[in-house]
C-alpha positions in Angstrom: -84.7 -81.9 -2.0 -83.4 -84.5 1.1 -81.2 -81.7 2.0 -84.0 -79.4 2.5 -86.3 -81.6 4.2 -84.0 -82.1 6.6 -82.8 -79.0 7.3 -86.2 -77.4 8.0 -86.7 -79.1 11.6 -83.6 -77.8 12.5 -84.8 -74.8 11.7 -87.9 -74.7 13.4 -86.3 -76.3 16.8 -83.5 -73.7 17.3 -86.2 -70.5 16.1 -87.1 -67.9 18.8 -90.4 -68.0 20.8 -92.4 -65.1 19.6 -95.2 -63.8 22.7 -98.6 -65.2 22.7 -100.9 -62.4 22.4 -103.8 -64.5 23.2 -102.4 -65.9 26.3 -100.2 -63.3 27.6 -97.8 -65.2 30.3 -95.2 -62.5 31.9 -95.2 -62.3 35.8 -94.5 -59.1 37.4 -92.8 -59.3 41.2 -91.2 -57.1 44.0 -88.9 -57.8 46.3 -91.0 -56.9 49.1 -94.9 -56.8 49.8 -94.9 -53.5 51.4 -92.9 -50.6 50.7 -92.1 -47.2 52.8 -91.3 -44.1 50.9 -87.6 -44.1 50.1 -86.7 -47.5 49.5 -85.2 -48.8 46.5 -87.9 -51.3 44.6 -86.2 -54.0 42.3 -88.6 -55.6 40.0 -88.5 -58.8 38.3 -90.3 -59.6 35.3 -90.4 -63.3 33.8 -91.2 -63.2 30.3 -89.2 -66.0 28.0 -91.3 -64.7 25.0 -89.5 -61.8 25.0 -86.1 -63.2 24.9 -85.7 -62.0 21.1 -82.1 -63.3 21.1 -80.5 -66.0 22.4 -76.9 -65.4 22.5 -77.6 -61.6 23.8 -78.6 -59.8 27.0 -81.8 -58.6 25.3 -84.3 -55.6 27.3 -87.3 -54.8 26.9 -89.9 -51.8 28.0 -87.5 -48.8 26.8 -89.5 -47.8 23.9 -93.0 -46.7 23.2 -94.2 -49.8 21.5 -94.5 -52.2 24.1 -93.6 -50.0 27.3 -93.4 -51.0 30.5 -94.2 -47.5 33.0 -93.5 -47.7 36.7 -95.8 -45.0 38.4 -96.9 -43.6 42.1 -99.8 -41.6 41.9 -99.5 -38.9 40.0 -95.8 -39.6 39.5 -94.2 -42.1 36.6 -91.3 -43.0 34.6 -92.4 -43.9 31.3 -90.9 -46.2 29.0 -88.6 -47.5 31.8 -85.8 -50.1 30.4 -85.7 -53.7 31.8 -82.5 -55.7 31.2 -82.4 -59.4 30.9 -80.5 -60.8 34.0 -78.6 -63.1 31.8 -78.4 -64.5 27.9 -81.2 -66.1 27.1 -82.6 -66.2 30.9 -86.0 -64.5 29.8 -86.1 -62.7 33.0 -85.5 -59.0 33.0 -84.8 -57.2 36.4 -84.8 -53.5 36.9 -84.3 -51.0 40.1 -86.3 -47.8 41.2 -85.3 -45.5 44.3 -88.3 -44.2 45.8 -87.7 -40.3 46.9 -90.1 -39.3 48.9 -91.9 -36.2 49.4 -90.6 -33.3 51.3 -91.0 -33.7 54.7 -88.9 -33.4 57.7 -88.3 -37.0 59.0 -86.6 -36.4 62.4 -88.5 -33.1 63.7 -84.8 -31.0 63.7 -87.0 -28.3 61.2 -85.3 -29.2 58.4 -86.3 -31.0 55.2 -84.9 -34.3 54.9 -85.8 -35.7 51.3 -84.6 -34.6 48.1 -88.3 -36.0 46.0 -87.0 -36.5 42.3 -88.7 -38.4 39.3 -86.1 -39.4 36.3 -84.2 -42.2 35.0 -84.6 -44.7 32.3 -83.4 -47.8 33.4 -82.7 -50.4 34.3 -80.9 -48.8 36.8 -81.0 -45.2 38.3 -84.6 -44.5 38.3 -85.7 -42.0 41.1 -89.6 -41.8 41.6 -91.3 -39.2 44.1 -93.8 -40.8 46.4 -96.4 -40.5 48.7 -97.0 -41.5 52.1 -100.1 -44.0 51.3 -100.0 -44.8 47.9 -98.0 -47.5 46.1 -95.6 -48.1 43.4 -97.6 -49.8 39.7 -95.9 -51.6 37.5 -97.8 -51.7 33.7 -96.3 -53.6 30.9 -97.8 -53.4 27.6 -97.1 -57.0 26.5 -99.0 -57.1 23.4 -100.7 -54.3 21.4 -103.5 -53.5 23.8 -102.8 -56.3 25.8 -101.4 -54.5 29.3 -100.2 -56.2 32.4 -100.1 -54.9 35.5 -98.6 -55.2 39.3 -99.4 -53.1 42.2 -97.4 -53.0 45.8 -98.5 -50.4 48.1 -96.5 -47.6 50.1 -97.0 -47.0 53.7 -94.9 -45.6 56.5 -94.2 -47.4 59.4 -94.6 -47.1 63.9 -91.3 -47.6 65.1 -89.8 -49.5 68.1 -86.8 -49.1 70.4 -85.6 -52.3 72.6 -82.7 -52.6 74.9 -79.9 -55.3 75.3 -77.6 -55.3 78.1 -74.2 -57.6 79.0 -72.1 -56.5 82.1 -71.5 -52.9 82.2 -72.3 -52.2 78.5 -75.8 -52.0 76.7 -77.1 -51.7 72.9 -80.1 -49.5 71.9 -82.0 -50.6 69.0 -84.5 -48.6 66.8 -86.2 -50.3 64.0 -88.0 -47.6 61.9 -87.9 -48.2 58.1 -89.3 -45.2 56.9 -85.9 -43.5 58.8 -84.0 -45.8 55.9 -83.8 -42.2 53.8 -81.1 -43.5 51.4 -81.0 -47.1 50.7 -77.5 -46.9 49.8 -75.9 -46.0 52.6 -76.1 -46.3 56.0 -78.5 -43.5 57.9 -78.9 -43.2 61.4 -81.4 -41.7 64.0 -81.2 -39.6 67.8 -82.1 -41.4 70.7 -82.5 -40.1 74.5 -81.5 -42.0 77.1 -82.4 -41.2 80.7 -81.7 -42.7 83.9 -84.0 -42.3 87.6 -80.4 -42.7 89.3 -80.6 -38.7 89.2 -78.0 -38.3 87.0 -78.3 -35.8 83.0 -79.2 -37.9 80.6 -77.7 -38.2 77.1 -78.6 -38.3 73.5 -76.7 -40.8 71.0 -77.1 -41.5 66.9 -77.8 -44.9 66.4 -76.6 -46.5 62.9 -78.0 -48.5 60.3 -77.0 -52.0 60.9 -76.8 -52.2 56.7 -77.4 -49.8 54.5 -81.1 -50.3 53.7 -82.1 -52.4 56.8 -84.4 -49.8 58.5 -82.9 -51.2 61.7 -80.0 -48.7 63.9 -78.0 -49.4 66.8 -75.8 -47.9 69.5 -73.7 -49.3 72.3 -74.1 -47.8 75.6 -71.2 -47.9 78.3 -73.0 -48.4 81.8 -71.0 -46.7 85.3 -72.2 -46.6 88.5 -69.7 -44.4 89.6 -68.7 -41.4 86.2 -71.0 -39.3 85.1 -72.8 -39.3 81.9 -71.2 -38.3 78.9 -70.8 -39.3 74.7 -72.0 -42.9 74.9 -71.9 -42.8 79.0 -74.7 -43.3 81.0 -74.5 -42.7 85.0 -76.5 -45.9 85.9 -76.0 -48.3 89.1 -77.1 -51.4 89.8 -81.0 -51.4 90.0 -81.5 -48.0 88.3 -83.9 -47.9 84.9 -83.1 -46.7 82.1 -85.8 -45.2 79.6 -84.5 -44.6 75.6 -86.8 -42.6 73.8 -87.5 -42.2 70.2 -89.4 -39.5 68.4 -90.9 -41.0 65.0 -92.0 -38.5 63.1 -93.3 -41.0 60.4 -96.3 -42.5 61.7 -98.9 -44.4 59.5 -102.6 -43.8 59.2 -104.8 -43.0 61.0 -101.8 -40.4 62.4 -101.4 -36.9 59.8 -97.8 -36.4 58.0 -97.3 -33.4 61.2 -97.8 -36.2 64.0 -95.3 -37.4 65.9 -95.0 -40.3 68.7 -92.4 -40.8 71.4 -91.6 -44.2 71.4 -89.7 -45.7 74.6 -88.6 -48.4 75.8 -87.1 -49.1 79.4 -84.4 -51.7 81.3 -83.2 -52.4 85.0 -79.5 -52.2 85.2 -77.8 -55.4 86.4 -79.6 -58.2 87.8 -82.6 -57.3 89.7 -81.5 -57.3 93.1 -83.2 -56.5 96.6 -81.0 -54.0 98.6 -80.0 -56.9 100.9 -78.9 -59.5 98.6 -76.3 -57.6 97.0 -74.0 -58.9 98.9 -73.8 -62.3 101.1 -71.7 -63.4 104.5 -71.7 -67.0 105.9 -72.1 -67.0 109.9 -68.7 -65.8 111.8 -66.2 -69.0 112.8 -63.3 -68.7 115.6 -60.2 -69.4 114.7 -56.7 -69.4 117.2 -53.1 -67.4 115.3 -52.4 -70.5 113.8 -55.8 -70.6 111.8 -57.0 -73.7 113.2 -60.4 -74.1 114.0 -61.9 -73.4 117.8 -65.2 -74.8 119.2 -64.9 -72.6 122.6 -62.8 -70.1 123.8 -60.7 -69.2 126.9 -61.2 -66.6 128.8 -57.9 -64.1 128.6 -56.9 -66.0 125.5 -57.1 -63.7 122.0 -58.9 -65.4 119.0 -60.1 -64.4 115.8 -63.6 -64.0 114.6 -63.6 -64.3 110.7 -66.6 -63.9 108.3 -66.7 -64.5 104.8 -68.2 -61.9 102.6 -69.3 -62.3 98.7 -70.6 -59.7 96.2 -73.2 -60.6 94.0 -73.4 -57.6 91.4 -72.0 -56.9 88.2 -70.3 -53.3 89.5 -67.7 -53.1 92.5 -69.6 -52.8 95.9 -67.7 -50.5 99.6 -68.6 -51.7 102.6 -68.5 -52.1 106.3 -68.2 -55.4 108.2 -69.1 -55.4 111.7 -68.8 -57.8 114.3 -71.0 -57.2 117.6 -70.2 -59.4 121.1 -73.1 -59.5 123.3 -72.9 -61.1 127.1 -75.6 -63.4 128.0 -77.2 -59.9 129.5 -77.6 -58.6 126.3 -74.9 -56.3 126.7 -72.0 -55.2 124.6 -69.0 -56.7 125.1 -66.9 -55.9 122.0 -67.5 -53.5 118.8 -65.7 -53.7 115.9 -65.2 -53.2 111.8 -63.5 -53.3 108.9 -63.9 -51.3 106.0 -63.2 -52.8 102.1 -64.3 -53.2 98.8 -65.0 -56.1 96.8 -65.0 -56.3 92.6 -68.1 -58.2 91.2 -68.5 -61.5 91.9 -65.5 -61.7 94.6 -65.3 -63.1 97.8 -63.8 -62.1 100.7 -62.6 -63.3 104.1 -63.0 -60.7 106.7 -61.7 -61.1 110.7 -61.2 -59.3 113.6 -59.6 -60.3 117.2 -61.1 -60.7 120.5 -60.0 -61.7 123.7 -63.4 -62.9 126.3 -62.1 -61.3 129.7 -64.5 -63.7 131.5 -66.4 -67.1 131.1 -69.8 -67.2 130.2 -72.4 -67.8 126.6 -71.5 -64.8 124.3 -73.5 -63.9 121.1 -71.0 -62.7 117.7 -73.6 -61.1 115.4 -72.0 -59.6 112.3 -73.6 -56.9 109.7 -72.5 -55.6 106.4 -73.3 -51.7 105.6 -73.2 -49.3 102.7 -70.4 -47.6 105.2 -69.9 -47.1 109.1 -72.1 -43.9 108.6 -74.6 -45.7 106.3 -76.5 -48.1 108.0 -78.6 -49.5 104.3 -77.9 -53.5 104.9 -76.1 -54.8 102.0 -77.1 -58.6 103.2 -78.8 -60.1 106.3 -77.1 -60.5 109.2 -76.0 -63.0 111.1 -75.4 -64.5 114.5 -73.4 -67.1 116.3 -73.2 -68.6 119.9 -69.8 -69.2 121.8 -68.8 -71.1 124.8 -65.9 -68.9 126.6 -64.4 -71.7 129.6 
């Protein structure tokens, strides 16, 4: 009789929890609050009371007694199976893969969905769905007692945004009703034009993961070769314009609407025409490099400038020095003609020999070239004393 007495607690503390019809406690949760129409749901239901075995991975909504039916509209999967993430966890997890309806996504004229309702879970389920519906979970956790958990389904307005560094630039799209198969990654067109005059091209931006609903390119940016693959013709200062065509747009737009969504950047640093390049005021020096205050009259010297280039792309030019007399006139003309890489410097010099005394003015210019006078930086200007 001891032996039984003492036994029976045991008994009652290691015994299973059976549910509480008249307080029914069993959460239902998505992973997201929103869905679009072919992503993959994973649902989460917390329900310890239905964790019939403590040593096992136990399941639960995969019969008729007791089902649990995941539905969209007129679309459902009854009796769908829910396995226990763990023994004796009493939470029991289970995936759907929304379909879709048919519709063509990307406006090519083709269909791009493949809408399918079957599976049994807890894995594998496919579920055809609307554009503005949403995805209801029902659990019948006691008889006639029925829980339930409703998430809607929407599509989505996409955006495109640019990123640039140096001579290359990324295109990204986020669009997650474009996220067709959640199990890999998808991608999507984009154009890409340029005002520099140039074709433009189109590229397929990919799925950063394989259910992110965001897609990327890289873009190579030349000033000098022409557009082609991932190559856009595009100097310094020219815009660029990507363009996307979302052909999923959310109410109040119809399933046939479309939008073209762009987005557009300024190559480079934003620069005025002039302050693409700079020069420091022109210095004398004698063949030795030393440094003159005046000149001499019949003696050479050498006017030198120093020249920078403040772009991110490689920049021709032509330096010119200009001698005036205290007239006004011309008294020497010269140039030379170079190129400098981005962000180099360079210092540039010519000779001249004064023939007479006098005040002479050394103004110096930078040009596109010696037949294109478009100033590259301000000019500059100097006095010298010629004994």
């Amino acid at each position: 009789m001891w032996s039984i007495l003492f036994l029976l607690p045991l008994l009652l503390a290691y015994g299973e929890q059976i549910p509480d019809y008249n307080n029914p406690y069993a959460p239902i949760m998505t992973d997201k609050q929103v869905y679009t129409w072919t992503d993959k749901v994973v649902i989460t239901i917390i329900a310890p009371s239905w964790n019939s075995d403590r040593y096992l991975v136990d399941s639960i909504g995969g019969t008729r007694d007791h089902a649990i039916v995941v539905s969209t509209g007129d679309n459902s999967l009854e009796e769908y199976q829910f396995a226990e993430t763990g023994a004796n966890s009493g939470i029991f997890r289970a995936e759907v893969t929304l379909t879709g309806f048919e519709h063509d996504a990307n406006g090519d004229g083709d269909i791009d969905t493949n809408p399918m309702t079957s599976g049994s879970g807890p894995t594998g389920g496919f579920l055809e769905a609307d554009r503005d519906s949403a995805v209801t979970i029902t659990f019948e956790f006691a008889d006639g007692v029925i829980l339930s958990e409703s998430v809607p389904i929407s599509w989505n307005l996409g955006t495109v945004s640019f990123e640039q560094s140096g001579d290359s630039a990324s295109v990204r799209v986020a669009d997650p009703d474009m996220n067709l198969n959640p199990n890999i990654p998808d991608s999507v067109s984009v154009r890409i034009a340029t005002d520099s005059g140039s074709a433009g091209i189109t590229i397929r931006a990919t799925e950063t993961t394989p259910s992110s609903g965001v897609f990327a390119a890289d873009l190579v940016l030349s000033e000098t070769a022409p557009s082609s693959g991932n190559r856009i013709h595009a100097p310094p200062g020219s815009q660029l314009t990507a363009r996307y065509d979302d052909h999923t747009l959310p109410e109040p737009h119809s399933e046939s609407d479309r939008a073209k969504i762009e987005a557009t950047a300024t190559v480079g640093p934003v620069l005025l025409p002039t302050e693409r390049m700079s020069m420091s005021p022109v210095i004398f020096t004698n063949g030795l490099g030393g440094s003159l205050q005046s000149l001499s009259a019949g003696v050479q010297a050498q006017m030198v400038g120093t020249l920078s280039n403040n772009q991110l792309v490689a920049q021709d030019f032509a330096y010119i020095f200009q001698v005036r007399n205290s007239a006004g006139s011309i008294e020497a003309l010269s140039w030379v003609l170079g190129s400098l890489l981005p962000g180099d410097s360079l210092d540039v010099s010519q000779s001249w020999m004064p023939s007479v005394p006098g005040t002479f003015t050394v103004e110096s210019f930078v040009w596109k070239s010696i037949t294109n006078s478009d100033a590259l930086a301000p000019s500059t200007s100097v006095q010298i004393a010629v004994e």
